[in-house]
TORBA-409035 format. One record per residue (C-alpha): residue in three letters; x, y, z. Coordinates in Angstrom, 3 decimals. Each point is the difference from the previous one (the first is absolute). Layout:
> residu | X | Y | Z
> ALA | X | Y | Z
...
END
This chain:
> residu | X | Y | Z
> UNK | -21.095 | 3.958 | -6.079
> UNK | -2.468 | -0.564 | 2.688
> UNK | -0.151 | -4.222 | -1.482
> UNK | 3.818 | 0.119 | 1.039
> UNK | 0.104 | 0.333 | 3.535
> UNK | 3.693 | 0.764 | 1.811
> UNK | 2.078 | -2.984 | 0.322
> UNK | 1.491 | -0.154 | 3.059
> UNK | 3.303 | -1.563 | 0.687
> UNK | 2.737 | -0.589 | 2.382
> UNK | 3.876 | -0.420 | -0.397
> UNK | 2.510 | -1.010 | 2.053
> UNK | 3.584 | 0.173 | 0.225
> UNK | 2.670 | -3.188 | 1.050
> UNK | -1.866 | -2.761 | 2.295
> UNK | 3.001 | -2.185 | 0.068
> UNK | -2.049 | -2.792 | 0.881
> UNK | -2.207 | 1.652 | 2.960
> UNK | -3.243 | -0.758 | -1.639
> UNK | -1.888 | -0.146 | 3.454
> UNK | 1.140 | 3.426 | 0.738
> UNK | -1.698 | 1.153 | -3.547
> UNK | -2.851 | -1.888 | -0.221
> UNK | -1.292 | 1.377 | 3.595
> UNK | 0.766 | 3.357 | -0.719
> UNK | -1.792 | -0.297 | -3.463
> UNK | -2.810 | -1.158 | 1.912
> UNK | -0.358 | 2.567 | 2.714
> UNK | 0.489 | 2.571 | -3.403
> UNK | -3.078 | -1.613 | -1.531
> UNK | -1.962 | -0.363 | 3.545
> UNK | 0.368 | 4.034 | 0.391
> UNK | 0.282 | 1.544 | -3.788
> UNK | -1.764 | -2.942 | -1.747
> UNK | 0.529 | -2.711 | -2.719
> UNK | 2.734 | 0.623 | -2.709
> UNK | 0.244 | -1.897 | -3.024
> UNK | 4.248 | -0.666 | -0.058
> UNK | 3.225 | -0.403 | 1.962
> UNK | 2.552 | 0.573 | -1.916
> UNK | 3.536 | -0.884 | 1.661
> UNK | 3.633 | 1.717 | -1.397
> UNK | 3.358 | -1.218 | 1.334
> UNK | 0.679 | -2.885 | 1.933
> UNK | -2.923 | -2.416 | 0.635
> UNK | 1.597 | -2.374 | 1.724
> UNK | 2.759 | -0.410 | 2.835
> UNK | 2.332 | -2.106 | 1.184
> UNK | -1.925 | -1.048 | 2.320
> UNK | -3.344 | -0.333 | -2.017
> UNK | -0.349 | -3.826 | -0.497
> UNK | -1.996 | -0.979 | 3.534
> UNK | -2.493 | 2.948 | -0.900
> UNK | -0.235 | -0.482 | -3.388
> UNK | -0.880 | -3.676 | 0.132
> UNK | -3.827 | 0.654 | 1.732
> UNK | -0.464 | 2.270 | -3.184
> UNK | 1.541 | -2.657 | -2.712
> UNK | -2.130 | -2.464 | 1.503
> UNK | -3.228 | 1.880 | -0.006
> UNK | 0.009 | -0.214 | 4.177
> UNK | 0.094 | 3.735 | -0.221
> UNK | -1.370 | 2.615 | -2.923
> UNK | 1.157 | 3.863 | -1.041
> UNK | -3.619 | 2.077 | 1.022
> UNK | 0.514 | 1.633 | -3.535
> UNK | 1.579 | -1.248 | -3.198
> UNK | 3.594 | 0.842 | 0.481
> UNK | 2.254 | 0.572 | -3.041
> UNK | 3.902 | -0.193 | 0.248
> UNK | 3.083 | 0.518 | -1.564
> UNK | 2.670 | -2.687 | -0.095
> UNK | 3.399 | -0.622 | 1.347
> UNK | 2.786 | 2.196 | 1.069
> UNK | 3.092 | -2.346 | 0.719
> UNK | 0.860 | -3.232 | -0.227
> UNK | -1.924 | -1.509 | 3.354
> UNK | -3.531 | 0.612 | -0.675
> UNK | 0.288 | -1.105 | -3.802
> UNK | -1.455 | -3.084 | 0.990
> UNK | -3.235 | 1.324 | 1.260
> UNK | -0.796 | 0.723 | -3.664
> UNK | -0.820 | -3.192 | -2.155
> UNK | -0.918 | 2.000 | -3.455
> UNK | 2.371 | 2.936 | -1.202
> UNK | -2.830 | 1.023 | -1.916
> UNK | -2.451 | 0.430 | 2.731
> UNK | -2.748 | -2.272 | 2.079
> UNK | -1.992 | -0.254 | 2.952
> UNK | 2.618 | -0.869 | 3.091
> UNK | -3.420 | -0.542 | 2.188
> UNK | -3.654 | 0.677 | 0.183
> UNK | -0.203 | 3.684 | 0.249
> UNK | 3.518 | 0.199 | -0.954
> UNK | 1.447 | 0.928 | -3.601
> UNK | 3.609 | 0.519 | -1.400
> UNK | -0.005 | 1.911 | -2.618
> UNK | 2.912 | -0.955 | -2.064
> UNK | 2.697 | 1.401 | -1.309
> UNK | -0.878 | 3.500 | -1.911
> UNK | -3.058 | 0.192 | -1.638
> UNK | -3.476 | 2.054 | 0.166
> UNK | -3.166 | -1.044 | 1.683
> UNK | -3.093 | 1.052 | -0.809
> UNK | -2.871 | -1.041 | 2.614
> UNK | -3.963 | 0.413 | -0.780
> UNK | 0.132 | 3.298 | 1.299
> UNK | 2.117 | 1.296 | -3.302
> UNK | 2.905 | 0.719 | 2.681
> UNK | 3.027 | -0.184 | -2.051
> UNK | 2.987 | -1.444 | 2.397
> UNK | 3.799 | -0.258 | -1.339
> UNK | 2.372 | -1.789 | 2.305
> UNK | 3.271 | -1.035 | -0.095
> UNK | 1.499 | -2.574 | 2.592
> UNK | 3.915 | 0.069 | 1.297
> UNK | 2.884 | 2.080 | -0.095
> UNK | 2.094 | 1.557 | -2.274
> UNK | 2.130 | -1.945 | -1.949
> UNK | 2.503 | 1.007 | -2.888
> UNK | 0.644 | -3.771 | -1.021
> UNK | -1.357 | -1.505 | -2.593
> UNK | -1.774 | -2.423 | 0.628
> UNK | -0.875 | 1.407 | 3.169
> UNK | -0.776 | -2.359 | 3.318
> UNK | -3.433 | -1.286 | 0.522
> UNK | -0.341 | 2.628 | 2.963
> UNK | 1.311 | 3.164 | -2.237
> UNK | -1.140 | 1.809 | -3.156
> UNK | 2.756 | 1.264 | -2.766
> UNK | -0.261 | 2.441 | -2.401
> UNK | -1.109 | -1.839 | -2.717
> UNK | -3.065 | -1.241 | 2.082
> UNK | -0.894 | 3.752 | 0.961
> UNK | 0.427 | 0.906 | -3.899
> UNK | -2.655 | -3.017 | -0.687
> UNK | -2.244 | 1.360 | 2.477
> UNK | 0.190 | 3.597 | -1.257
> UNK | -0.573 | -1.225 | -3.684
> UNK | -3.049 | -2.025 | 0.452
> UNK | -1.997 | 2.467 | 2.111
> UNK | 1.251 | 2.979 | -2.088
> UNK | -1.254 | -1.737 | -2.946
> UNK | -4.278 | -0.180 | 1.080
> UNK | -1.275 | 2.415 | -1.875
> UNK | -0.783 | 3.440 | 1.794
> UNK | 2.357 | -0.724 | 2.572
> UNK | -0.262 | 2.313 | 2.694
> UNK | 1.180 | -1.718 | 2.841
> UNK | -0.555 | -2.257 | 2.611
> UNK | -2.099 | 0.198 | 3.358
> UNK | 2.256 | -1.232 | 2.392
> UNK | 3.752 | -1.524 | -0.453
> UNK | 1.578 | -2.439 | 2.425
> UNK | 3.440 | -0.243 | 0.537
> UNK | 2.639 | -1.240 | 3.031
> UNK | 2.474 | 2.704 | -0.547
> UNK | -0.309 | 3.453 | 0.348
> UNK | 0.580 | 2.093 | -3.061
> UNK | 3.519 | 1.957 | -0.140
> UNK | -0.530 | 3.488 | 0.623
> UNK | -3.754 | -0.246 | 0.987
> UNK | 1.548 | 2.920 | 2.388
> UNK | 0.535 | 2.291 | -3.047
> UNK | -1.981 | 3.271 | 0.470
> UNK | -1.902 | -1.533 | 2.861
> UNK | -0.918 | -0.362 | 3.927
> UNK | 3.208 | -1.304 | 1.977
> UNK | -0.284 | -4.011 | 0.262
> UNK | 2.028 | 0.416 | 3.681
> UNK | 2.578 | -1.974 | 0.205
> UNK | -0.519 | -1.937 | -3.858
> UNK | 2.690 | 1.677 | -2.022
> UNK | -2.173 | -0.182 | -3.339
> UNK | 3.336 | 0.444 | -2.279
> UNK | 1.284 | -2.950 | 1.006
> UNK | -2.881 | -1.888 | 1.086
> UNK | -2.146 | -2.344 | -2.337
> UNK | 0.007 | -0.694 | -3.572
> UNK | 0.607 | 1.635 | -3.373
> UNK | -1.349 | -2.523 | -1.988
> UNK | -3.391 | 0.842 | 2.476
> UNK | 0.191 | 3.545 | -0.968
> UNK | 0.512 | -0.545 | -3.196
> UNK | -3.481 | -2.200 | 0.177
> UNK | -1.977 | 2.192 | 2.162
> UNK | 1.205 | 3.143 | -2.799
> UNK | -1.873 | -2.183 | -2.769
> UNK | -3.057 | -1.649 | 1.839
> UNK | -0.794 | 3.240 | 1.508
> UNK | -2.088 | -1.879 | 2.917
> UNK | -2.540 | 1.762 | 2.169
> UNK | 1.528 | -1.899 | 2.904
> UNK | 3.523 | -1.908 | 0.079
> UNK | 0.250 | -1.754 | 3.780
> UNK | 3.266 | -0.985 | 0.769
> UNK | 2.121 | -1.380 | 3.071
> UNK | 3.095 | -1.709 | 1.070
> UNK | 1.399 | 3.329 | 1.698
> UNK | -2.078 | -0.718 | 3.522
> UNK | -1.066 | 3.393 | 0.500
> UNK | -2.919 | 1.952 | -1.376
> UNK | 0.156 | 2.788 | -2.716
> UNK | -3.369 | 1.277 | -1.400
> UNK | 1.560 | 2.924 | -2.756
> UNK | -1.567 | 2.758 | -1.560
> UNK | -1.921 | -0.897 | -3.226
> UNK | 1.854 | 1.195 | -3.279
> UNK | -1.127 | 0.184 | -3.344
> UNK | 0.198 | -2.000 | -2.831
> UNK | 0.420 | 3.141 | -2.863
> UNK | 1.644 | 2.936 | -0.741
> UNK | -1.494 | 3.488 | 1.455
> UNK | -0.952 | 1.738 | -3.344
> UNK | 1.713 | -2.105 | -2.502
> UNK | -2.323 | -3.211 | 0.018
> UNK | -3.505 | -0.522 | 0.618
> UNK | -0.355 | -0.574 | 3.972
> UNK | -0.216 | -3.538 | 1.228
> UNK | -1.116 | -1.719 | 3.205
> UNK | 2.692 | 0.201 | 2.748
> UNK | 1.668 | -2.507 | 2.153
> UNK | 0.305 | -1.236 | 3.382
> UNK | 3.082 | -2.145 | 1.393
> UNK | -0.717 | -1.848 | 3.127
> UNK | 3.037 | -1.851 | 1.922
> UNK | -1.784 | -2.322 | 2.801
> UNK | 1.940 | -0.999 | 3.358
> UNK | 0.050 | -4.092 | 1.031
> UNK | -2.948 | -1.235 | 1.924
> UNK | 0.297 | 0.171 | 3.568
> UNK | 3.146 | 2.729 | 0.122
> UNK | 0.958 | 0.871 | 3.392
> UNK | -0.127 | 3.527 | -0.767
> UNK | -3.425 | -0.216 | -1.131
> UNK | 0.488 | 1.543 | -3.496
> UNK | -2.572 | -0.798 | -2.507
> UNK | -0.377 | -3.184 | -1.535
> UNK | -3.574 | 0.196 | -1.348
> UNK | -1.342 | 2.398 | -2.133
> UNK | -3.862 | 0.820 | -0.483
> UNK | -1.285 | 1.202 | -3.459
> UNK | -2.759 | 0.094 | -2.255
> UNK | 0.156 | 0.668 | -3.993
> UNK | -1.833 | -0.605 | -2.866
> UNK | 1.816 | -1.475 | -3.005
> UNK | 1.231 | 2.383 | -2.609
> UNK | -1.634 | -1.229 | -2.620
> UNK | -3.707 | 1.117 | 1.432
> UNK | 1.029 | 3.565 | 1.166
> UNK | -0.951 | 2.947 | -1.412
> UNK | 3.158 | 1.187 | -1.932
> UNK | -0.030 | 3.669 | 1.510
> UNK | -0.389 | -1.532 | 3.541
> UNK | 2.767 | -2.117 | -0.755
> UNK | 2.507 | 2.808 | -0.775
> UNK | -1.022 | 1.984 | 2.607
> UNK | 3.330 | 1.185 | 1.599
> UNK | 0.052 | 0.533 | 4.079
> UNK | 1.616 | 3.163 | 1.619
> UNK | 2.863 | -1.757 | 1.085
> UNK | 1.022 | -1.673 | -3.155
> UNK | 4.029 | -0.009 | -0.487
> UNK | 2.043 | -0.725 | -3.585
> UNK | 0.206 | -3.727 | -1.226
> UNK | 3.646 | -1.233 | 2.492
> UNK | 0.459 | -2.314 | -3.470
> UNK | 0.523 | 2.549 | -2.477
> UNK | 3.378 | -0.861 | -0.998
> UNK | -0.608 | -3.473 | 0.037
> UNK | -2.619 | -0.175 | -2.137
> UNK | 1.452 | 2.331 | -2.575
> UNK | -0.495 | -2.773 | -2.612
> UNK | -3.319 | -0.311 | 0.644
> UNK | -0.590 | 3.653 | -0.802
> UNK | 1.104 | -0.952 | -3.669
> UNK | -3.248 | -2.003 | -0.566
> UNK | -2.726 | 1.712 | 1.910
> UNK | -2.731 | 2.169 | -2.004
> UNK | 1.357 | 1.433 | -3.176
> UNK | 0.389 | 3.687 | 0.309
> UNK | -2.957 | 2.771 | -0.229
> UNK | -0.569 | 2.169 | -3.006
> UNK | 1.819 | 3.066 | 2.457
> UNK | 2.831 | -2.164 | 0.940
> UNK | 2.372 | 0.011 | -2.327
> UNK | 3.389 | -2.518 | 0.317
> UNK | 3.069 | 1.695 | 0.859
> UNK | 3.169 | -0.509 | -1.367
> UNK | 1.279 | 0.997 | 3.597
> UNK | -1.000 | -0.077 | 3.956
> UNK | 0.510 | 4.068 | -0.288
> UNK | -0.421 | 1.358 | -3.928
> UNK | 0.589 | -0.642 | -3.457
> UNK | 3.283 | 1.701 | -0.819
> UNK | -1.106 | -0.682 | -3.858
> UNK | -3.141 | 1.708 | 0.419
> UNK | -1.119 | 3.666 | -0.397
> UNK | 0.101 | 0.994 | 3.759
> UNK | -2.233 | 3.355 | -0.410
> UNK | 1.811 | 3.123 | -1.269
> UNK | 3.528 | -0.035 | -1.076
> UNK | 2.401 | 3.043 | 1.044
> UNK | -0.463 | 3.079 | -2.806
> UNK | 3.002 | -0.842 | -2.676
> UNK | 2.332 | 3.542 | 0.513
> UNK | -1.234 | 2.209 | -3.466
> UNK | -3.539 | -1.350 | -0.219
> UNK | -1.895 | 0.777 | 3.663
> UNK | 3.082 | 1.723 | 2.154
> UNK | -0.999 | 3.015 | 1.559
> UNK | -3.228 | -1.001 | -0.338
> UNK | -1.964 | 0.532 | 3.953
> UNK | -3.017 | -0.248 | -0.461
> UNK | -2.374 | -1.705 | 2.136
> UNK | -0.886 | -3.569 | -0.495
> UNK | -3.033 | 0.452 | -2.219
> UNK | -3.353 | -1.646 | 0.502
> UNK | -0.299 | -2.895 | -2.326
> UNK | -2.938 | -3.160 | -0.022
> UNK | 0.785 | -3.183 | 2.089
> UNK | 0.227 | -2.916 | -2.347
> UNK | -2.410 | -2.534 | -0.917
> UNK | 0.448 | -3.432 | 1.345
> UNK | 0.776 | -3.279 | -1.841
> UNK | -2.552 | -1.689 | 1.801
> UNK | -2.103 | -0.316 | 2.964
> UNK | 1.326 | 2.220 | 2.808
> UNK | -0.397 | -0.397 | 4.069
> UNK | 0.534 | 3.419 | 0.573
> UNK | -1.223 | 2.498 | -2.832
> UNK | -3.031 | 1.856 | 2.050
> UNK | -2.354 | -0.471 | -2.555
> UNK | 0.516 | -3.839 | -0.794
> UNK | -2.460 | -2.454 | 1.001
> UNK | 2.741 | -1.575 | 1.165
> UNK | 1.134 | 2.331 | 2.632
> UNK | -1.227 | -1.145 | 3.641
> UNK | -2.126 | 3.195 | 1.162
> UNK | -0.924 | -1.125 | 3.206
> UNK | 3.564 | 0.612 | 1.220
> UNK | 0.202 | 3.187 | -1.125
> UNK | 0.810 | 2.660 | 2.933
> UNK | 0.006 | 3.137 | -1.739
> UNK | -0.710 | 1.422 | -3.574
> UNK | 1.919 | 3.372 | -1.422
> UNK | 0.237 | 1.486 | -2.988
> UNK | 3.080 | -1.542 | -1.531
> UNK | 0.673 | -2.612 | 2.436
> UNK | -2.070 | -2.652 | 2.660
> UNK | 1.079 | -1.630 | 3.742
> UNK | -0.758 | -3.768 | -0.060
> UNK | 0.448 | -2.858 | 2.655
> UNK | 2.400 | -2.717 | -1.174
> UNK | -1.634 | -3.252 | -0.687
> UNK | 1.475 | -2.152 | 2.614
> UNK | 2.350 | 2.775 | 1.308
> UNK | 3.311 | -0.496 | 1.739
> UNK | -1.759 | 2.153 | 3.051
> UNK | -3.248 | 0.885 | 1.223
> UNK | 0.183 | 3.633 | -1.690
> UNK | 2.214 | -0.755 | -2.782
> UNK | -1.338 | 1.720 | -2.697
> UNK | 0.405 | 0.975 | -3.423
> UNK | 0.280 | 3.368 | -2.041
> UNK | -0.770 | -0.593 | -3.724
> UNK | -0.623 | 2.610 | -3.168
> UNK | -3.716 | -0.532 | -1.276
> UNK | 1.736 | 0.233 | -3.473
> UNK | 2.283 | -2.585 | -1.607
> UNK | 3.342 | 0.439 | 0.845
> UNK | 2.866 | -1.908 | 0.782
> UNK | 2.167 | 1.314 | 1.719
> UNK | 0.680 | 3.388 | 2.035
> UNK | 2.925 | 0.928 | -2.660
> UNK | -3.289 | 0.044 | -2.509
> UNK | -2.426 | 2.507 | 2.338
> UNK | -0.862 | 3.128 | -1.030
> UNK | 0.510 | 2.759 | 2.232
> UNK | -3.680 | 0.553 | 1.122
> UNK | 0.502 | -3.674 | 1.136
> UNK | 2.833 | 0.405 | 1.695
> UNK | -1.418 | 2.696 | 1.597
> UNK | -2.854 | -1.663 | 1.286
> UNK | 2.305 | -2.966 | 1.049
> UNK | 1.920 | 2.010 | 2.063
> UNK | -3.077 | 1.339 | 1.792
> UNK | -1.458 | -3.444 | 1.063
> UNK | 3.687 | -0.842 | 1.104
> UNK | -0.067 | 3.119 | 2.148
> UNK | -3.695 | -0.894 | 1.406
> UNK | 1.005 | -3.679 | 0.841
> UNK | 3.060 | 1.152 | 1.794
> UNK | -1.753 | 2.517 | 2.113
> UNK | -2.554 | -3.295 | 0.227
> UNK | 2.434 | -2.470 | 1.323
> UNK | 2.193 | 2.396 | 2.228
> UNK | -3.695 | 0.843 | 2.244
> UNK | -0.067 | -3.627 | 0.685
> UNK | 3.973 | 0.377 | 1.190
> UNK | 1.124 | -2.285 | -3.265
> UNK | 2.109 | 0.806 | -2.936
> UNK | -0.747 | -1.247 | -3.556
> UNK | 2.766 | -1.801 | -2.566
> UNK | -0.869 | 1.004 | -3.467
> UNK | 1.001 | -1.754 | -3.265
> UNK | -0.970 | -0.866 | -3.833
> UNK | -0.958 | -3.598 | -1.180
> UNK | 1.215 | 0.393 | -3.540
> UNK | 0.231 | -3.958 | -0.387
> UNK | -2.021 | -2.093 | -2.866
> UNK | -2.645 | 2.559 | 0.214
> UNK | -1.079 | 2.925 | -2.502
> UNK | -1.641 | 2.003 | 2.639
> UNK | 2.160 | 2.339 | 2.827
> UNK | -0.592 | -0.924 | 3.514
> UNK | 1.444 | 2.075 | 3.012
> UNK | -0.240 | -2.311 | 2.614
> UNK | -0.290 | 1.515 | 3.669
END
């Protein structure tokens, strides 16, 4: 990777028209930090009151110190400003985007934007976006083969309930803030970066991730940027500094590396029906006829029919775990099993780290033999189980915390007591 140096880019939230403003603070950026390759400009680009500034930069008097990329119109006034729905260059230096679409500069930086509001009309007005046009967007960048998403994702709007499991965005109430339709987008692109603005205030949340923790194979998380206007009186952030190098030339374990602070995906239940075509399901996972159990299906050992078993207390006796149907994630001895997160070995049982846990020291106590669920342990197991449950809770109470314990029996042959 050492041929594909950092690209370095700016963004900036709405300049409604104050491209002085900009342009001298993107110079005294590049004067102190250095060159970057990109503006890229979310929101409102022009103003009311844009037309005697804009004019020196139409006319070539004046030039953008970096090639600036923007999105298009928001309302009815600035329409004008934007010859070609489909994108052009408004001035040297100066590019509209279009519409929706992706971009893909030299660097291999994959860019999806989409300009306007929200619209539920069809056909919706040149400065808002309907379903129908997020729908076309979705399909044709869902369809490129190996499709894992996009670098960075440009919108106006916020995304509705960007809030959801997250940092407070102050005064932006995120449930009724922003778009669906942009939630809905930013669930299927999965972009490294989505930039948004519109809201005149600045909201940098906690990256989430893109997968589910122990049901799919981990992904690369997200980062949702909302970007003030240029020149605010209250001196919120309007530019926003960062380097990254396109997807497509990373390592793929760097690239799913998750960071400490990584929350749950705030788009979950939007993007339920995107769930329905993601990777097809692992040899373990098996489909479930419901969220909780099969009620059809043999659930472990039945209650003794009175006659044949009654009266019979003996202890549970010591039987062999199963074999599993295919590869397993969590059978000790599998080459499939991830031993560097492995805490603690015993003789019936291990400790392991969650992959991409809900908490630092979220961890996991699984049988080294095949089993499936805690009704199917025999009672050396459970025995053993209840010792490491003892030992963490002694563990957790010297650090003045208290552990929540509970079995994933969901789409998976092999029992998992999550702490």
């Amino acid at each position: 990777l050492c041929s594909h140096p950092l690209s370095r880019r700016l963004a900036c939230g709405d300049v409604e028209g104050r491209l002085e403003a900009l342009f001298s603070r993107v110079r005294a950026v590049q004067s102190k930090s250095g060159h970057f390759d990109m503006l890229l400009c979310v929101g409102n680009f022009f103003g009311a009151t844009s037309e005697a500034e804009w004019s020196e930069y139409r006319t070539g008097a004046k030039k953008a110190p970096i090639p600036t990329y923007v999105l298009g119109a928001n309302d009815q006034e600035t329409i004008s400003y934007f010859p070609d729905v489909s994108g052009c260059e408004l001035a040297e230096n100066i590019t509209y985007l279009g519409r929706r679409g992706l971009y893909s500069g030299t660097s291999g930086l994959q860019i999806a934007y989409l300009s306007g509001t929200e619209s539920q009309d069809e056909p919706a007005p040149a400065y808002s976006f309907s379903p129908k046009d997020v729908a076309e967007l979705k399909t044709s960048l869902l369809s490129t083969p190996n499709f894992k998403g996009v670098d960075i994702l440009l919108t106006s709007p916020w995304p509705r309930d960007v809030g959801t499991f997250a940092n407070s965005a102050g005064e932006i109430d995120t449930k009724k803030c922003g778009s669906r339709l942009v939630s809905d987008l930013a669930a299927s692109l999965k972009p490294r970066y989505h930039f948004a603005a519109l809201e005149k205030t600045y909201y940098e949340r906690l990256p989430y991730r893109n997968h589910t923790v122990l049901q799919e194979t981990p992904q690369h998380v997200s980062r949702f940027i909302a970007l003030a206007d240029v020149g605010n009186i209250n001196k919120k952030k309007y530019l926003y500094a960062f380097s990254i190098t396109p997807m497509s030339l990373m390592d793929p374990a760097e690239l799913v590396k998750q960071p400490q602070d990584v929350t749950e995906n705030p788009y979950r239940k939007s993007g339920k029906e995107a769930q329905k075509t993601k990777t097809p399901l692992r040899a373990e996972e098996e489909p479930a006829c419901q969220f909780f159990f099969d009620l059809n299906k043999h659930q472990g050992k039945k209650r003794p029919a009175v006659g044949k078993e009654a009266g019979n207390s003996q202890p549970k006796q010591a039987k062999k775990p199963s074999q599993p149907s295919g590869p397993c994630w969590f059978c000790l001895a599998s080459p499939d099993v991830e031993k560097h997160l492995v805490v603690s070995i015993g003789t019936h049982c291990y400790l392991a780290l969650a992959k991409g846990g809900l908490l630092p020291d979220h961890v996991l106590i699984l049988p080294i033999g095949h089993y499936q669920s805690v009704v199917d342990l025999s009672s050396e197991v459970v025995e053993e189980v209840t010792k490491y449950k003892s030992a963490l809770k002694e563990f957790f109470r010297s650090k003045g915390k208290r552990y929540v314990l509970f079995e994933r029996n969901y789409r998976s042959q092999h029992l998992q007591l999550q702490v």
